[in-house]
N, C-alpha and C positions, 0 to 999 in steps of 0.2 A: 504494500500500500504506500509506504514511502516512496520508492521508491518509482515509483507511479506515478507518485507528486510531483518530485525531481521531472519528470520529462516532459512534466503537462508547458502546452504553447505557453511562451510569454507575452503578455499583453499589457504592453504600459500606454502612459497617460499623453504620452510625447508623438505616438502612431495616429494619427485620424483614421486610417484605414483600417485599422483593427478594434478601434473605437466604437466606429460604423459598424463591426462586421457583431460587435459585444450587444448591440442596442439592438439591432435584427433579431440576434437568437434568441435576447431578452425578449422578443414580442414574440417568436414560435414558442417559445416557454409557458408565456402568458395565454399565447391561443390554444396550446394543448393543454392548460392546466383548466378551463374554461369548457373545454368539448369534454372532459372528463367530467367535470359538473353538471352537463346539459343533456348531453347524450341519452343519458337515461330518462329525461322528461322528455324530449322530444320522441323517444320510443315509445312509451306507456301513454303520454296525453297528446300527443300530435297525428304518431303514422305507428299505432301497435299493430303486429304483427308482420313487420319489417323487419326481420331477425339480418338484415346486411349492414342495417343502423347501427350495430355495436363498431362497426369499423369506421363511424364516422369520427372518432377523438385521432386516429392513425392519420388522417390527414397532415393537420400543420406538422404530427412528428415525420412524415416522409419528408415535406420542405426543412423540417428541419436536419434531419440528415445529407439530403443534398446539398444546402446550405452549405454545412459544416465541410463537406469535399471540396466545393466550390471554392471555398475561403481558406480552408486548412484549420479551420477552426476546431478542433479536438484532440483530446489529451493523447499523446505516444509516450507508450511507456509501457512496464508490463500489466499494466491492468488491461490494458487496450491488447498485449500480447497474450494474454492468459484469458481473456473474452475470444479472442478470435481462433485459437488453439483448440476449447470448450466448443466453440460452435463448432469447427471442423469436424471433431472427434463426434458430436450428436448428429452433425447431416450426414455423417458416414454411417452410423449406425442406422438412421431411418433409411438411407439408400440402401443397405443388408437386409433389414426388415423388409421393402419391396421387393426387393429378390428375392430372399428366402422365403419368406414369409405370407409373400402375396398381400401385404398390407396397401390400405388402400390410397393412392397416390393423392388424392383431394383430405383424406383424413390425414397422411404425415404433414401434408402443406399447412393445413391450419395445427396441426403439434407445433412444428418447426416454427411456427410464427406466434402463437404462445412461449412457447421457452426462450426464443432469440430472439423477437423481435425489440424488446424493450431495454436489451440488455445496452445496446448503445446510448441510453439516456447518461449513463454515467460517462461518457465519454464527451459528450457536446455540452450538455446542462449546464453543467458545474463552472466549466470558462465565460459564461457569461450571469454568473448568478451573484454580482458585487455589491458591495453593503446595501446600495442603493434597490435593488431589485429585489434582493431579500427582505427588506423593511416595507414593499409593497409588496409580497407573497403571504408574508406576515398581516400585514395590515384589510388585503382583501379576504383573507380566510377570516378575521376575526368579526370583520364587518360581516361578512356574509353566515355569519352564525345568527344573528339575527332574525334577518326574512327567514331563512333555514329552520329556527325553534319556531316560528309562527307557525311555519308548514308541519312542522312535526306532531306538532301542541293538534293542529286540526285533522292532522291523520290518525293519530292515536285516540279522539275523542269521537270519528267516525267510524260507524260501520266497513268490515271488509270488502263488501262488495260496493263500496263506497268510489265514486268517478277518481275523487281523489287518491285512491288506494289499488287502482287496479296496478295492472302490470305492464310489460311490456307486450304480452300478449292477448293483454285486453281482457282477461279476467279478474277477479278476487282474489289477494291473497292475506294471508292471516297464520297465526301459529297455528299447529299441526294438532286438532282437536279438540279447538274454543273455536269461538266466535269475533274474535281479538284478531284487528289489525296490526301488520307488522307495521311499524317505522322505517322509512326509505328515504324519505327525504325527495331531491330532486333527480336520485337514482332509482335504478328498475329494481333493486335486489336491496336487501338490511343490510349483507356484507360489503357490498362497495360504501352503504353510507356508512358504514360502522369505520372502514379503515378513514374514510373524512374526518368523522369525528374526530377521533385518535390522532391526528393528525393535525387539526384545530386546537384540539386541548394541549398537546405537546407546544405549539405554539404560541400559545395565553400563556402553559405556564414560563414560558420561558421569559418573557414579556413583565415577569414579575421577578425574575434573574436579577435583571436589568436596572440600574440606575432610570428615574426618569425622564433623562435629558437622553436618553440612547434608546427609548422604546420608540417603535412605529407607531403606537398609542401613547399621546403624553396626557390626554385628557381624562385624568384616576376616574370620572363617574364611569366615562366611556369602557376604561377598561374592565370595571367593577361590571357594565353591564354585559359585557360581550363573556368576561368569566360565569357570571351569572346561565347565560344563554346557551354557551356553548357545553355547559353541566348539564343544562336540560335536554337540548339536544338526545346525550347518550343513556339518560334514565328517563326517558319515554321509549324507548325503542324497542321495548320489548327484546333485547338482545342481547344474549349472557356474550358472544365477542365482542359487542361495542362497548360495553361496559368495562371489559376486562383488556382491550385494548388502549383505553382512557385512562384507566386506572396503573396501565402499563406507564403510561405518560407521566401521569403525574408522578409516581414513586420516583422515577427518572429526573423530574424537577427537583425534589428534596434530593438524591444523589449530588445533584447540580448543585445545590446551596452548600451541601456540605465541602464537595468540592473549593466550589469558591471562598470556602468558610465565610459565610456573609451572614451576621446575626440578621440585618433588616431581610434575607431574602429568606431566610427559614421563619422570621417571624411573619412575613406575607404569606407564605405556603400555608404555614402551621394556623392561619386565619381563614385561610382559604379550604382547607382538609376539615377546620374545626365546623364551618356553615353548609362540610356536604351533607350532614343528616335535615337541615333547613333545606337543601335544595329536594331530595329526597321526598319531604313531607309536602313540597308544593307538587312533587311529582305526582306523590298520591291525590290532592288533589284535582290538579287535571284531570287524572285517569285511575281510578280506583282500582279497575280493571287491567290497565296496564300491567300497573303496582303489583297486581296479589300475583300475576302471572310471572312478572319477572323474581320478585320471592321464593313463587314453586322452584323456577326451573334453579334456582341456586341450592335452595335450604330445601326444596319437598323430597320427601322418601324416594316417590319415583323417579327424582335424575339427580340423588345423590350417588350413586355406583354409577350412572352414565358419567358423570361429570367426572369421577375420580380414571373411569376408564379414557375419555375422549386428552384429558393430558397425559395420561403415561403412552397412549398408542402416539401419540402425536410428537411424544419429544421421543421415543427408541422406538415406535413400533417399526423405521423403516430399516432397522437392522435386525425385525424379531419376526416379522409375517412374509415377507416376501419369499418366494423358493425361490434356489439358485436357477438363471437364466441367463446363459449366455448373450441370447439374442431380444427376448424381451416380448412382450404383448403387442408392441406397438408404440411409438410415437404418436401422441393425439386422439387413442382411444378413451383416454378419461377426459376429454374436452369436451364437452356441450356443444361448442360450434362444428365438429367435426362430425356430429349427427342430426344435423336438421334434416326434419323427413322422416327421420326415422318414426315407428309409432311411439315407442317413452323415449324419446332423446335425451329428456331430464335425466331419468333414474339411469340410464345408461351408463353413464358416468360413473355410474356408483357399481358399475358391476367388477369394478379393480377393487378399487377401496373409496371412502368418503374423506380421507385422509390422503392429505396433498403430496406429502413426501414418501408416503408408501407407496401410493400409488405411481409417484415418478418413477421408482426404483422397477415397479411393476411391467411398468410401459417401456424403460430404455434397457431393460434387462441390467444384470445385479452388478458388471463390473464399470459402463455406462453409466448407469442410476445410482451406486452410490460414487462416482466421481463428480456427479451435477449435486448430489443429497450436500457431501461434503463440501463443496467447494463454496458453495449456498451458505453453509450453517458457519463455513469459517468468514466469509465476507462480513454477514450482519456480527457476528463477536465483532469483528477488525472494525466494522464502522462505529462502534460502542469505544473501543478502547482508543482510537482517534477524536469521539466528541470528546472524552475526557481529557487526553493533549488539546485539544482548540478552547476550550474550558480555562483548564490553567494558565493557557496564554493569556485570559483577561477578554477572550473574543467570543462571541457568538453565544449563549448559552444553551438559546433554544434547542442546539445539536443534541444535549444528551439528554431530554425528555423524547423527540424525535427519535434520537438512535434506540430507546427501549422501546419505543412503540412498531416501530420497522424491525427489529429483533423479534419482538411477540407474533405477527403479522408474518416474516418472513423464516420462520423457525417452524411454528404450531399451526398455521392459518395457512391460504389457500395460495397461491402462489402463481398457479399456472393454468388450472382449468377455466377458471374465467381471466388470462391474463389483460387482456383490453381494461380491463376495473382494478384486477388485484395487482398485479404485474405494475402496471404503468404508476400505480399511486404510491410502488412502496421505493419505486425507481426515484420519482420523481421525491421521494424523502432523502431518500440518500443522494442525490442532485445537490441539496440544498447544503447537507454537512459535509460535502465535499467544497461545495462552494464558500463556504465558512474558513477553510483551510485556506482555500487560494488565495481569497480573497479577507484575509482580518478586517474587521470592523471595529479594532481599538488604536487603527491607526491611523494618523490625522493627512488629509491631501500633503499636506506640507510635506511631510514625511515622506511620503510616495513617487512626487514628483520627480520624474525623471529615471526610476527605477523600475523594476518590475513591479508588478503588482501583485503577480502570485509569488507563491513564497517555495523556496527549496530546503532539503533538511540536508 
């Protein structure tokens, strides 16, 4: 990972042309982090049952990929040779599985394009993601919790078969034998909004990291209300991951304080942790219903052994259930998109495993599958042990409530069967503390000018 940083492009303040080329990528950044927000509502309430809609966030990332050739704009170095190396080694194997295998050439293409397609965000993102754009990626996620808790507060208090709750395919959806609307938000699915969430709240908390002359929020009611909202958000959801991905978040902000040794930013947090049983009690009141459901699925009898079984299979089950296989199942047979048409395309999916990383091991067979399982679970540690160096430099803080929430997410959580949602959000986190490196934000222009901007070790 160092070492990675060392050979990422240099971009100083003295280049117009690379100035130019930094502000560009910043708008494909901004335009794909925005099709990833939208995508899902214009499926469910514009044009449902348009299952090619999921492709529409991949947009601006193709200009931005060609962008990035165009200009030279992306990191060389071995991350970019250990991504490229990774993908060889997987489109070999899915060309073995056609062969051998007789797998089917439209289901590896969308595999291939779930597992690699997303991988180059860590490669272009990060070179344009400087104080300045960070402090508005920050700033638009915390505004937009907002509108977001309004939406949530009225999905959760409507019926499932409620216009506002349908899907993307134009039905009802709801937890698995109530009556109880799931929470989505402006997503087709609880999991995509659940990693947003997670994702917002790592953000807020880190915003309270922060002196407040250096937050993208300086106005404390404003931030007081966006923390307020963006709590609500994940305890109306009816969803034991979004909760438990927020939760991821914020324990990673008290990390962060300690880190910092900052009494004012533990005494924020520890104000902030002290008012979640008040957020909690307002949650019940919006939704009673919600409330007593999310309750069960933690503390009730019937998914206390679920829940004890869904984390042990999820952090070793892909070294405990898989049988040895050379060649594997398939590329992109546990994909959703790889089976439209089918008659259960949904549950299809689930005919490997329901578990992300068993199921990789399953699909690329066992010496493949666990070279992606591992190389995976050592990336999200390596991005945790980096927030904490950008941390101690005095920079960034928000990386290491983000880096536990992208860790929980990309460790126990879904990864690649829906990557257009899971894929691309948990990229675009690690974008951002990579960007943190390059780019310190405790250093003054003064400082900068005439130097590089990103930093070497």
């Amino acid at each position: 990972m160092v070492t990675t940083i060392q050979f990422a492009d240099e971009i100083t303040v003295e280049n117009p042309r690379e100035a130019v080329s930094v502000r560009w990528m910043a708008r494909l950044f901004f335009a794909t982090f925005w099709a990833i927000i939208f995508t899902g509502a214009i499926r469910k309430w514009i044009f449902p049952g348009i299952t090619a809609l999921y492709l529409l966030q991949d947009v601006p990332l193709v200009l931005a990929y060609i962008y990035a050739l165009w200009t030279g704009l992306f990191s060389r170095g071995y991350l970019m040779l250990y991504t490229v190396l990774l993908g060889t080694v997987i489109s070999l194997q899915a060309l073995g599985q056609i062969i051998f295998v007789g797998l089917n050439v439209v289901v590896a293409g969308v595999g291939l394009h779930n597992y690699l397609f997303y991988l180059p965000i860590l490669l272009i993102f990060p070179l344009c993601l400087t104080p300045r754009y960070r402090k508005s990626f920050v700033w638009w996620n915390l505004i937009f919790s907002i509108p977001m808790c309004l939406l949530a507060i009225a999905q959760a208090e409507s019926p499932k078969q409620a216009f506002i709750n349908r899907t993307s395919e134009g039905d009802a959806f709801g937890i698995p034998g109530a009556e109880i609307a799931r929470v989505s938000g402006t997503f087709n699915f609880t999991l995509f909004y659940g990693i947003w969430v997670a994702l917002a709240v790592a953000l807020c908390m880190g915003e309270w990291l922060l002196p407040k002359e250096r937050r993208a929020i300086r106005n404390q009611w404003l931030l007081i209300l966006c923390t307020v909202t963006v709590n609500i958000c994940h305890m109306v959801s009816a969803s034991r991951s979004a909760i438990a991905l927020a939760g991821a978040g914020i324990f990673g902000a008290l990390v962060g304080a300690v880190v910092l040794r900052s009494t004012r930013a533990l005494l924020a947090l520890g104000s902030i942790c002290a008012m979640l049983p008040v957020a909690v009690g307002m949650t019940y009141l919006i939704s009673p219903a919600e409330f007593n459901i999310v309750v069960d699925r933690f503390t009730g009898d019937q998914y206390a052994t679920d829940n004890k079984t869904r984390v042990g299979d999820s952090l070793v089950g892909f070294l405990i259930y898989p049988k040895f296989s050379l060649i594997g199942a398939g590329i992109g047979m546990g994909v959703d998109a790889a089976h439209v048409g089918s008659v259960d395309a949904y549950n299809f999916t689930y005919g490997l495993s329901e578990f992300d990383m068993i199921r990789t091991v399953m699909e690329l067979g066992t010496p493949v599958g666990l070279l992606y399982a591992l190389s995976r679970i050592g990336f999200l540690f390596g991005m945790v042990f980096l927030s904490i160096r950008i941390v101690r430099s005095g920079s960034s803080p928000h990386v290491l409530p983000l880096s536990f929430f992208v860790l929980a997410q990309g460790y126990t959580g879904d990864l690649t069967r829906n990557a257009t949602m899971t894929g691309s959000q948990v990229m675009i986190g690690c974008a951002f503390i990579l960007g943190a490196y390059y780019y310190p934000d405790n250093i003054s222009l003064e400082t900068t000018e005439g130097i590089s901007l990103t930093r070497s070790v």
